[in-house]
Backbone as JSON, one array per atom type, in Angstrom:
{
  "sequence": "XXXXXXXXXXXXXXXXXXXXXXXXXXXXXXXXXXXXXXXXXXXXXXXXXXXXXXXXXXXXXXXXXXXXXXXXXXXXXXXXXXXXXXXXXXXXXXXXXXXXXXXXXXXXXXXX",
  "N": [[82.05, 93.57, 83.08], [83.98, 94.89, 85.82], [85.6, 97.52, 86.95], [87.88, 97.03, 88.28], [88.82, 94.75, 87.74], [89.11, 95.63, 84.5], [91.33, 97.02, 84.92], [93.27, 95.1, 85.68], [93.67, 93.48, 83.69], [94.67, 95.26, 81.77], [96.97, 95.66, 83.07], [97.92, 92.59, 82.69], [99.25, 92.68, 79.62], [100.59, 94.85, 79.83], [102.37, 95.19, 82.09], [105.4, 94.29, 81.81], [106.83, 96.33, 80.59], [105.35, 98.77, 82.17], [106.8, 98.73, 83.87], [109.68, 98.6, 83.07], [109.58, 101.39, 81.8], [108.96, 102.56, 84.03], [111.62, 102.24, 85.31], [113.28, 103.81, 83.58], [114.83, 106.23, 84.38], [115.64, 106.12, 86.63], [117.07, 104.28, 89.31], [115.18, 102.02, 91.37], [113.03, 100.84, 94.33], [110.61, 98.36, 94.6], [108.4, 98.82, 95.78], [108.26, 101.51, 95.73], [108.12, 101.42, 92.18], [105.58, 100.54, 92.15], [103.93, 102.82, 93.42], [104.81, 104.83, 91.78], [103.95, 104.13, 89.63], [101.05, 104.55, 90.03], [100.26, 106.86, 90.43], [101.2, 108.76, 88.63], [99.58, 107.67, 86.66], [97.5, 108.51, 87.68], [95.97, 107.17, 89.65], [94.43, 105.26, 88.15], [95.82, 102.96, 87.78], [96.96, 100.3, 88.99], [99.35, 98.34, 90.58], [99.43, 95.13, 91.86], [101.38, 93.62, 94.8], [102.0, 90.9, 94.18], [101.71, 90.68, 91.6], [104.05, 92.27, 91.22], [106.53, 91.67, 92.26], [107.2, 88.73, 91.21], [107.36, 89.84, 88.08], [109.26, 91.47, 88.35], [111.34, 89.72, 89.28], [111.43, 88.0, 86.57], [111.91, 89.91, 84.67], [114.48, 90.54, 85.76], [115.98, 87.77, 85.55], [116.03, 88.03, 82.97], [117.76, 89.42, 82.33], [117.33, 92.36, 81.76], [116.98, 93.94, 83.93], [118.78, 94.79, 87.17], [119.96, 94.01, 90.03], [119.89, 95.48, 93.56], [120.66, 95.63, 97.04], [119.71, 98.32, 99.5], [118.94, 101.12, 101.08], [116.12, 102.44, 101.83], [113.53, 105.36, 101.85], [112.92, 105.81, 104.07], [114.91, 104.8, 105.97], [115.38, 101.49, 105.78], [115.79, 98.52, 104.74], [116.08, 97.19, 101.17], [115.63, 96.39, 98.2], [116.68, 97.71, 95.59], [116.26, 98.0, 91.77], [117.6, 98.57, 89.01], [117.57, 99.67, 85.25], [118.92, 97.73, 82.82], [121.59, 97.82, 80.22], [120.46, 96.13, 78.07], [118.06, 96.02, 79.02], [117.36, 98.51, 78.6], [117.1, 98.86, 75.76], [115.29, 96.53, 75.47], [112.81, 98.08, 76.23], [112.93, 100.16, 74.61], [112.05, 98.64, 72.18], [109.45, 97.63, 73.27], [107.96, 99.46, 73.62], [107.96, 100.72, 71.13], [106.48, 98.62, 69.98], [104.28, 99.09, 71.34], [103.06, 101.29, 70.87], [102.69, 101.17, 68.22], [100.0, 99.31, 68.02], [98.48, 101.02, 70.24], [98.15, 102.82, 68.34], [96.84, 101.34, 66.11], [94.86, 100.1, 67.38], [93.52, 102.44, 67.97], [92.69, 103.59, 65.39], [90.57, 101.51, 64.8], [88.51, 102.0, 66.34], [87.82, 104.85, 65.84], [87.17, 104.36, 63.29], [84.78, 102.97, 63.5]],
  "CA": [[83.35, 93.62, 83.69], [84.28, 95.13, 86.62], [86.79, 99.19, 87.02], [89.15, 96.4, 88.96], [89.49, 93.89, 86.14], [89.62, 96.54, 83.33], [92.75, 97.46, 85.58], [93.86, 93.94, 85.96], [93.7, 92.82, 82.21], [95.56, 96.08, 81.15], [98.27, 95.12, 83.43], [98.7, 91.95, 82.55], [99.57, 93.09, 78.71], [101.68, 96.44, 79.89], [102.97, 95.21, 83.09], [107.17, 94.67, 81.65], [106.58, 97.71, 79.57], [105.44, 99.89, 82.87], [108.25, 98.2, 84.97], [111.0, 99.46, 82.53], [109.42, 103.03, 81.32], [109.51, 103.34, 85.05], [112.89, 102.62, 85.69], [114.73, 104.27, 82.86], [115.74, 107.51, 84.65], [116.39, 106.1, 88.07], [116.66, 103.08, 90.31], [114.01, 102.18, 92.57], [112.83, 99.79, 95.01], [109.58, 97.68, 94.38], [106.84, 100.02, 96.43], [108.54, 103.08, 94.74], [107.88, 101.5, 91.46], [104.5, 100.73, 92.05], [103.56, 104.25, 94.23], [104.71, 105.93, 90.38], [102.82, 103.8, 88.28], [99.83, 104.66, 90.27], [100.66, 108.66, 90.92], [101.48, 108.83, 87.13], [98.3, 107.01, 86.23], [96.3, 109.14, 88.27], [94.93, 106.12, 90.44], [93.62, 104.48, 87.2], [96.47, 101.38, 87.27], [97.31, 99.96, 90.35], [100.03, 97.1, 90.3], [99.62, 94.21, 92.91], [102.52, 93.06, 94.97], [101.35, 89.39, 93.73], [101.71, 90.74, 90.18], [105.26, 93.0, 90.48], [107.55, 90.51, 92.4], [107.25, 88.13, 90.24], [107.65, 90.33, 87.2], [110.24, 91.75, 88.63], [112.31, 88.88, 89.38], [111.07, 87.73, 85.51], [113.04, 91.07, 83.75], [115.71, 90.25, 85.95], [116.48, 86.71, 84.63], [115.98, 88.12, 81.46], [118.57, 90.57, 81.77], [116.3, 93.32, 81.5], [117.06, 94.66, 84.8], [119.93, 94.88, 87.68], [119.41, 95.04, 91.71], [121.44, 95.9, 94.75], [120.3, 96.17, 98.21], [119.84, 99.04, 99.61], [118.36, 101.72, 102.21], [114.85, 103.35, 101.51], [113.8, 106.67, 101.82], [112.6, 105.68, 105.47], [116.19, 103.86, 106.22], [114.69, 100.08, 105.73], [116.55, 97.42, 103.72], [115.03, 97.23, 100.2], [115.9, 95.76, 96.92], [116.52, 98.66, 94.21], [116.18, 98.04, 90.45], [117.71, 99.82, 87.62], [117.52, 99.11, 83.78], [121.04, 97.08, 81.92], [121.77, 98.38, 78.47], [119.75, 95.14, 77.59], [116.5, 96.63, 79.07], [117.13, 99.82, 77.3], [117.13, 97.95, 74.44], [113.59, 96.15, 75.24], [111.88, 99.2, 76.39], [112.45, 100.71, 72.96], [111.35, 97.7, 71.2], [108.28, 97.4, 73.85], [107.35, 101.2, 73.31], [107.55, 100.85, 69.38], [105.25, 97.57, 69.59], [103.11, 100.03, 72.31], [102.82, 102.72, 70.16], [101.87, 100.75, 67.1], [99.07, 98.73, 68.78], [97.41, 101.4, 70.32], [97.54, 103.66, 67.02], [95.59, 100.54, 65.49], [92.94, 100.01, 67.69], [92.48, 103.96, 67.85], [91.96, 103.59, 64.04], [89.36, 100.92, 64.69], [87.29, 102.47, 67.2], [87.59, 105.98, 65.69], [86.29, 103.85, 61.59], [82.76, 102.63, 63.75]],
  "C": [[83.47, 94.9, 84.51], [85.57, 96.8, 86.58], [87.55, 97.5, 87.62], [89.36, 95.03, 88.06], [89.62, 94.36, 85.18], [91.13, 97.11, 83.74], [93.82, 96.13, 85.8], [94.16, 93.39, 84.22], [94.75, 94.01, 81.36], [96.92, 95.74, 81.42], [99.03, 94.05, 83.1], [99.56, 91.88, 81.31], [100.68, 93.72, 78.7], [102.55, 96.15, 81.07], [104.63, 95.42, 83.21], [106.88, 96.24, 81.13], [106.19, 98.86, 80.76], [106.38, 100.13, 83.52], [109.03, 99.33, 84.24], [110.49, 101.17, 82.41], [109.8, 103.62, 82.88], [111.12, 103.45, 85.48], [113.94, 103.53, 84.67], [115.25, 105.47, 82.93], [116.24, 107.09, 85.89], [115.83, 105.0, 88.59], [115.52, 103.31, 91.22], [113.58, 100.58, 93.53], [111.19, 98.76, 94.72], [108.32, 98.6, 94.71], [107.13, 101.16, 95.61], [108.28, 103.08, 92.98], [106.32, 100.99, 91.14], [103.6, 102.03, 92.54], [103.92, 104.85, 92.52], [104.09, 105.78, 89.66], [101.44, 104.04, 88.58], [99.5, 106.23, 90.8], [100.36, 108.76, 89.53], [99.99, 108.48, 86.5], [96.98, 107.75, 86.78], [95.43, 107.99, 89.42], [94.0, 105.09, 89.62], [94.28, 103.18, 87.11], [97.33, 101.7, 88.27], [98.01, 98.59, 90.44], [100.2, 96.82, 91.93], [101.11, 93.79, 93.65], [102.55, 91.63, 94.26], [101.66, 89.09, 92.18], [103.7, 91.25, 90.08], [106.12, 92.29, 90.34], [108.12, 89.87, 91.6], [107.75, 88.57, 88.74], [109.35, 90.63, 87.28], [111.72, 90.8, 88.27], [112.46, 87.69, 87.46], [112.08, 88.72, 84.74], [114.1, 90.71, 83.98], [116.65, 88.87, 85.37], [116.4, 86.45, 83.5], [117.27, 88.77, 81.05], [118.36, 91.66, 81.64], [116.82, 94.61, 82.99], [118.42, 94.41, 85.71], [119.02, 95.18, 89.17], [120.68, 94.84, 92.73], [120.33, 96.75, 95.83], [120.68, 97.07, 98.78], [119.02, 99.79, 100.74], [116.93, 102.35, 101.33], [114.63, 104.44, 102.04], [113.69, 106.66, 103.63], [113.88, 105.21, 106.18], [115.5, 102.04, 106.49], [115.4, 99.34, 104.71], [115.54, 97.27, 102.51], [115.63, 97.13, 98.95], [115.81, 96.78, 95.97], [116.83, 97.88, 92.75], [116.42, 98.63, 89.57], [117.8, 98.79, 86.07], [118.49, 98.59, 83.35], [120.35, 97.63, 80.89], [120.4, 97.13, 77.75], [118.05, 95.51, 77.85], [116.31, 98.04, 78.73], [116.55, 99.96, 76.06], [115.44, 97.91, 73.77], [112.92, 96.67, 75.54], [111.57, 99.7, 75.35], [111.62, 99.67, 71.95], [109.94, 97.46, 71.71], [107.54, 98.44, 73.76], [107.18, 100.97, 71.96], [105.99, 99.58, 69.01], [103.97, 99.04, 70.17], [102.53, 100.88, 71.32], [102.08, 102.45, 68.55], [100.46, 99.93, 67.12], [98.17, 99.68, 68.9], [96.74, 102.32, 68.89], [96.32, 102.83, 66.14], [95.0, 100.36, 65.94], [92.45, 101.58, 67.89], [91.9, 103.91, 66.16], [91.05, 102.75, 63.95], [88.21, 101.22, 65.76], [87.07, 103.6, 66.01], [86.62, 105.97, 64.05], [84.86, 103.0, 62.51], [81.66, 103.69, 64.3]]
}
């Protein structure tokens, strides 16, 4: 397997879970929340338009999220995203799964 499917298979697991961590200090528009997850990441996880959209518009008919058109930093029409109390919610519950997950497979690499 491939650096660009070890990046593709992570995403499809973590993808709600990067969405929200990214939004829960400040709205953003679609490019702005993929440009952080891949600044933040160092260039190691790189989310597709093909992949966010979709997600995107997935949180949102969950409830998860909130949008409102808007200007970009360039002045360009552009769909911002912020978190509802409801994706506050499932961030914490998606961070506590996160956090218990990886602790167990670090305890099964770290016992071979």
């Amino acid at each position: 397997m491939g650096d660009k499917q070890d990046k593709t298979d992570l995403l499809q697991g973590t993808l709600d879970l990067l969405i929200l961590t990214t939004l829960r200090r400040e709205s953003m528009h679609g490019y702005a929340i993929t440009e952080h997850i891949q600044q933040t990441s160092e260039d190691v996880l790189q989310v597709e338009e093909g992949a966010l959209y979709p997600a995107l518009h997935r949180l949102e008919l969950r409830g998860w999220l909130e949008s409102a058109w808007g200007l970009s930093e360039n002045n360009r029409r552009a769909k911002y995203y912020r978190l509802t109390a409801a994706g506050r919610k499932q961030l914490a519950i998606e961070t506590k799964y996160w956090t218990r997950m990886t602790s167990a497979i670090g305890r099964v690499i770290e016992a071979t």
